[in-house]
N, C-alpha and C positions, 0 to 999 in steps of 0.2 A: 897936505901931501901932494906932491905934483905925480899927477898920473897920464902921464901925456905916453908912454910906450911902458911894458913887459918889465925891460930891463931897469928902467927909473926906479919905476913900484917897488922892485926884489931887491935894488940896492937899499932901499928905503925902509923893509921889512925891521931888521934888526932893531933901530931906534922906535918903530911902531909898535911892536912889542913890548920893549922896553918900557916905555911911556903908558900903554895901556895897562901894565901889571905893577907900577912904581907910582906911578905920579897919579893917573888919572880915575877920580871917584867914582864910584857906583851905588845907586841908591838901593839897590839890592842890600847892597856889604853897609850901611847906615852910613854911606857917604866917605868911606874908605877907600884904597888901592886893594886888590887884589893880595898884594905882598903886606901891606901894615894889617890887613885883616885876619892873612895867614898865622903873622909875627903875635898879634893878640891874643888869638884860640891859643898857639902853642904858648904862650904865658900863662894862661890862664889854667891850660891842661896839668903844667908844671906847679902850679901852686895847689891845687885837688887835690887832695890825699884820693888814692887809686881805690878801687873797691877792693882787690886782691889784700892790700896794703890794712883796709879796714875791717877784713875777715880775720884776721891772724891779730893775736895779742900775745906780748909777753907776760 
């Protein structure tokens, strides 16, 4: 990232972001983006039968 003045940095903002929630790993998330670890839980949640779901029988 070239940080040489203010207005470089803030033009440069959006693909920084981008890049750190898309592409770039975190060994927190087991070496994931932010977004593919997001896209994971929400699969995962999708495949759980829900508790509410598991209360109730026909």
């Amino acid at each position: 990232m070239d940080l040489r003045d203010a207005q470089t940095v803030m033009a440069q903002l959006p693909a920084a972001f981008e890049h750190f929630n898309k592409v770039h790993p975190h060994s927190s998330l087991k070496m994931r983006s932010p977004r593919e670890f997001r896209r994971q839980q929400a699969a995962q949640v999708r495949q759980e039968p829900s508790m509410d779901q598991a209360l109730y029988c026909d």
